[in-house]
C-alpha positions in Angstrom: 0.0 0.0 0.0 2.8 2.6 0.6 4.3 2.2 -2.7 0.8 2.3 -4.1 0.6 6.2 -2.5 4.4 7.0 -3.5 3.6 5.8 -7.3 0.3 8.3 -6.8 1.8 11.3 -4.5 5.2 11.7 -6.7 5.0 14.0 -9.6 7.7 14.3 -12.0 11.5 13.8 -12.5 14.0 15.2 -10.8 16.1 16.7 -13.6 19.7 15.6 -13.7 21.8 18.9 -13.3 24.2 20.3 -16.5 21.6 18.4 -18.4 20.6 19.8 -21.8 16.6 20.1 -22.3 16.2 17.3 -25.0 19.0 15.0 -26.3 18.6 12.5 -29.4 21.5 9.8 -29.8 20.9 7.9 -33.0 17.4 7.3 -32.6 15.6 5.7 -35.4 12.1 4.4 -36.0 10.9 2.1 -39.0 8.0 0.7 -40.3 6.8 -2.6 -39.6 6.9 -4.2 -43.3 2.8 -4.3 -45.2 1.5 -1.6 -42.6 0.3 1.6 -42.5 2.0 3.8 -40.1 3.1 0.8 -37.1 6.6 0.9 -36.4 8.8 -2.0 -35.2 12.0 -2.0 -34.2 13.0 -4.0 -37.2 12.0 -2.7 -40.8 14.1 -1.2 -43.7 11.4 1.9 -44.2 12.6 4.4 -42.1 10.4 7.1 -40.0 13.1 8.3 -39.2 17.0 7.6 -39.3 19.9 7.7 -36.9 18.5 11.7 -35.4 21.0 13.0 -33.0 20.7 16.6 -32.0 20.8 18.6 -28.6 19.0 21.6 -27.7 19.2 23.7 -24.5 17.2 26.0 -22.1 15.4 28.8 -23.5 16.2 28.2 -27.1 13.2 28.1 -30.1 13.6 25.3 -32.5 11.7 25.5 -35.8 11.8 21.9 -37.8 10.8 21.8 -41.2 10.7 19.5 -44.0 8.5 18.2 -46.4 5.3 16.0 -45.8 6.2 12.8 -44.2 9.4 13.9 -43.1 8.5 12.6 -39.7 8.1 15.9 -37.7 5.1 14.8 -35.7 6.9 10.9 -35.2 9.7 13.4 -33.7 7.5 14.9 -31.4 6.0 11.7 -30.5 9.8 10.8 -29.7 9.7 13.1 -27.5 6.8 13.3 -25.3 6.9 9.5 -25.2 4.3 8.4 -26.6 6.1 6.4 -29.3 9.4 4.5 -28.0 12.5 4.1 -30.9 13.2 1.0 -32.0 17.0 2.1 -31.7 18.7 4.9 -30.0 17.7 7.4 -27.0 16.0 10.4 -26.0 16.6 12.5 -23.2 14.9 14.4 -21.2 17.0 16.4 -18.5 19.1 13.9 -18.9 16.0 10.9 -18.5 14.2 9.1 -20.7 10.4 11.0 -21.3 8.5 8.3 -19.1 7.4 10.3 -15.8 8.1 13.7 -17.2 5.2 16.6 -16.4 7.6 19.8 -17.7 6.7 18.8 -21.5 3.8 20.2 -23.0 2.4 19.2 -26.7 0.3 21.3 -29.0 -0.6 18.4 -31.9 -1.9 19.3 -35.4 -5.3 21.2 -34.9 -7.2 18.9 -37.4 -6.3 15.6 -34.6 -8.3 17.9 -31.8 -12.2 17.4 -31.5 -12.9 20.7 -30.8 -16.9 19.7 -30.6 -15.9 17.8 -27.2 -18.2 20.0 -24.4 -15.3 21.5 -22.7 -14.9 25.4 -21.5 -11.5 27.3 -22.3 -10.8 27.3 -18.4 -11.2 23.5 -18.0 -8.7 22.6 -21.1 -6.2 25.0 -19.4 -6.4 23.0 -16.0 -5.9 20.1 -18.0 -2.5 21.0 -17.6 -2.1 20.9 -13.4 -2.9 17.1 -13.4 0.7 16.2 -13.5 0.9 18.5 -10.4 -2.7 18.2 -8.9 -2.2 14.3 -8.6 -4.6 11.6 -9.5 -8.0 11.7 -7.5 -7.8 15.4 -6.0 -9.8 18.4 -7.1 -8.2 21.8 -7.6 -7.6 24.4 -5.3 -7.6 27.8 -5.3 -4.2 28.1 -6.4 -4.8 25.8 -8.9 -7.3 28.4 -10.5 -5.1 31.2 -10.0 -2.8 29.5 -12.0 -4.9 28.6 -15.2 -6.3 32.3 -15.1 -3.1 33.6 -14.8 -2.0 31.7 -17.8 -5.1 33.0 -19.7 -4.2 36.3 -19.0 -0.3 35.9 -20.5 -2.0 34.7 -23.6 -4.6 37.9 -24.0 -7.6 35.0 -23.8 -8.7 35.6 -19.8 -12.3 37.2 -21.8 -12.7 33.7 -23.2 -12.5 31.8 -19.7 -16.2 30.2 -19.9 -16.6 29.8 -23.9 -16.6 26.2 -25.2 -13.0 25.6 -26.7 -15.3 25.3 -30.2 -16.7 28.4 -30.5 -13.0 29.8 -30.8 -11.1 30.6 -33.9 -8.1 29.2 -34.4 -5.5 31.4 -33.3 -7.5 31.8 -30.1 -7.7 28.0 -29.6 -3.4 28.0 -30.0 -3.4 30.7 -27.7 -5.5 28.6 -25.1 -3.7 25.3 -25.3 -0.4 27.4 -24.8 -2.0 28.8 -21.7 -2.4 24.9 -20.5 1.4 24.4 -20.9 1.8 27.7 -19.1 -0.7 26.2 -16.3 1.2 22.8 -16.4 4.4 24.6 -15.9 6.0 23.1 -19.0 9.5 23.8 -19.6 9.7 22.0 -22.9 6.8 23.3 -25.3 6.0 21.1 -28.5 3.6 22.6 -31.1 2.8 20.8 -34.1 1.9 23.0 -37.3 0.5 25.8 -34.7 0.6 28.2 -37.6 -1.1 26.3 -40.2 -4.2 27.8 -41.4 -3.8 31.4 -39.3 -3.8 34.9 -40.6 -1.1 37.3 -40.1 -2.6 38.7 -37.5 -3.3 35.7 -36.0 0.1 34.3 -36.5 1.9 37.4 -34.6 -0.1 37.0 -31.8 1.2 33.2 -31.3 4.5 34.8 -32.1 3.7 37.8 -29.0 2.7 34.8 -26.5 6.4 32.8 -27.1 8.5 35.8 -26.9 7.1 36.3 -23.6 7.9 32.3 -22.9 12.0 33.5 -23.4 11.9 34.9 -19.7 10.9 31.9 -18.2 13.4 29.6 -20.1 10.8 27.4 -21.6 12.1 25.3 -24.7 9.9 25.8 -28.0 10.1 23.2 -30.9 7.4 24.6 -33.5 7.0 22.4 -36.8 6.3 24.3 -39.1 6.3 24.6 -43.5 6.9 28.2 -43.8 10.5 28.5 -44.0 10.7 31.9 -44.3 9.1 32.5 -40.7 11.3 29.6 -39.8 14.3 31.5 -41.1 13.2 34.9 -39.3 11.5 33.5 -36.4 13.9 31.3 -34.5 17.2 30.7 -33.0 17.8 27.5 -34.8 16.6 25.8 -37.7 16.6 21.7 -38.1 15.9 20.7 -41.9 14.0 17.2 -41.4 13.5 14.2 -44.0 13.8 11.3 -41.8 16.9 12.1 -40.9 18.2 15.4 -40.0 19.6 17.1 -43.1 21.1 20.6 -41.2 20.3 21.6 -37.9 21.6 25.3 -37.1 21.6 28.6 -38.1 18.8 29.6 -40.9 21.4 30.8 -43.0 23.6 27.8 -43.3 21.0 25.0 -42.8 19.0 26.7 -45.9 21.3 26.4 -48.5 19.7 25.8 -52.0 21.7 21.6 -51.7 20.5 21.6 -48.2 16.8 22.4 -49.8 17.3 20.1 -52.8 18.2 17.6 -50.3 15.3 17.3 -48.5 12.3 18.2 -50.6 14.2 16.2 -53.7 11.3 16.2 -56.5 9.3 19.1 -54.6 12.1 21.9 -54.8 13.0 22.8 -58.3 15.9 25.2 -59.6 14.3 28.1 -62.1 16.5 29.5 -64.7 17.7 33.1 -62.6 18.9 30.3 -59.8 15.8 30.8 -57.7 14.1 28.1 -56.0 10.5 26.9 -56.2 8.8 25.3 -53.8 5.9 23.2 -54.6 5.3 21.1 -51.4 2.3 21.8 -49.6 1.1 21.5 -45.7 -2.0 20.7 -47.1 -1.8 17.1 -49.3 -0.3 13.6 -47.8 0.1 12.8 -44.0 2.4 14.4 -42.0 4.6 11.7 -40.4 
């Protein structure tokens, strides 16, 4: 019975000192032979390929690559929710199992936004990791997730269902949850997609505001200009890790030709043409 309570009453990992934020060492992930997205830890079709990168406190990551690149099996990587078949990822220096200070943001179209849920309930969604299993909020607790509403301008949206929002107001609100929860490592998955300019500097206002707090933002994402303006660091993605660093080396017209091979064409002035799309095949 008293390791029953200790399993319940502790909360987290205690993060291994001099640690970077997230660490891949040649992790890859294939595909299970005749099936349609399973991975196996054997298989010759790659998800993705021997990834090793590091990235530390504070910095914001953009990853892009073409469709199928394996951006969101990344992020699954990460969170945990999908083990590699070879290789490891670190959290703090720990595998992802037990961690509560990483927040993900998936792809808007795998959210049912008709679910009868308020804007304040999905941002406590993110103190269960602290809460515990089988206790009700407190009053701090509330503070906490209408503080959180308040650092994304969306406290005036506290009792609207989470469908009645638009869609830059529903980013805004599930980066409030990982504000609530906490979250020192912040995964969002296409958060742009969709979004009008307006809409888009807004997200942009909320993760400047992260920087003081140190929080870690990986954003996959197909613009590569924003990507090239937007961020500290850059990682060029198709299922294995084509550049990672500065926009203006990782960029390059090889580095492009590289990854989006048939998608990226050379016009005659030297120009490049992009002609992959966010918005045909699955994202992988």
């Amino acid at each position: 019975m008293a390791e029953l309570v200790r399993q319940i009453t502790q909360r987290g990992i205690v993060h291994s000192p001099g640690k970077p934020t997230l660490e891949l060492q040649s992790v890859s992930v294939a595909y299970a032979a005749g099936t349609n997205g399973i991975t196996t830890t054997r298989g010759e079709q790659y998800a993705l390929h021997n990834v090793t990168f590091q990235v530390e406190r504070g910095e914001r990551i953009a990853i892009v690559g073409p469709n199928g690149a394996g951006k969101s099996t990344l992020f699954k990587l990460i969170v945990g929710t999908l083990r590699p078949g070879q290789g490891e990822v670190n959290i703090f220096g720990h595998d992802p199992n037990g961690h509560i200070c990483i927040a993900y943001v998936p792809q808007r179209s795998q959210i049912d936004w008709s679910f009868p849920v308020t804007v304040e309930d999905v941002v406590m969604m993110g103190r269960v990791g602290r809460i515990g299993f089988f206790r009700w909020p407190r009053r701090n607790d509330w503070t906490l997730v209408h503080q959180a509403l308040a650092r994304v301008n969306a406290a005036h949206l506290a009792k609207k269902q989470i469908g009645e929002l638009s869609g830059g107001q529903q980013q805004r609100v599930f980066i409030a949850r990982a504000l609530a929860q906490e979250a020192e490592l912040l995964l969002l998955d296409e958060p742009l997609t969709g979004l009008d300019v307006p809409s888009q500097e807004a997200i942009f206002t909320v993760l400047d505001g992260l920087r003081p707090d140190g929080v870690t933002v990986l954003v996959a994402t197909h613009d590569l200009n924003l990507a090239a303006e937007r961020f500290d660091r850059v990682m060029l993605l198709n299922r294995q890790v084509v550049g990672f660093g500065p926009a203006t080396a990782v960029l390059s017209p090889d580095n492009l030709l590289l990854a989006y091979g048939g998608h990226m064409h050379r016009l005659h002035d030297g120009e490049l043409l992009l002609t992959d799309t966010c918005c045909t095949g699955h994202e992988g």
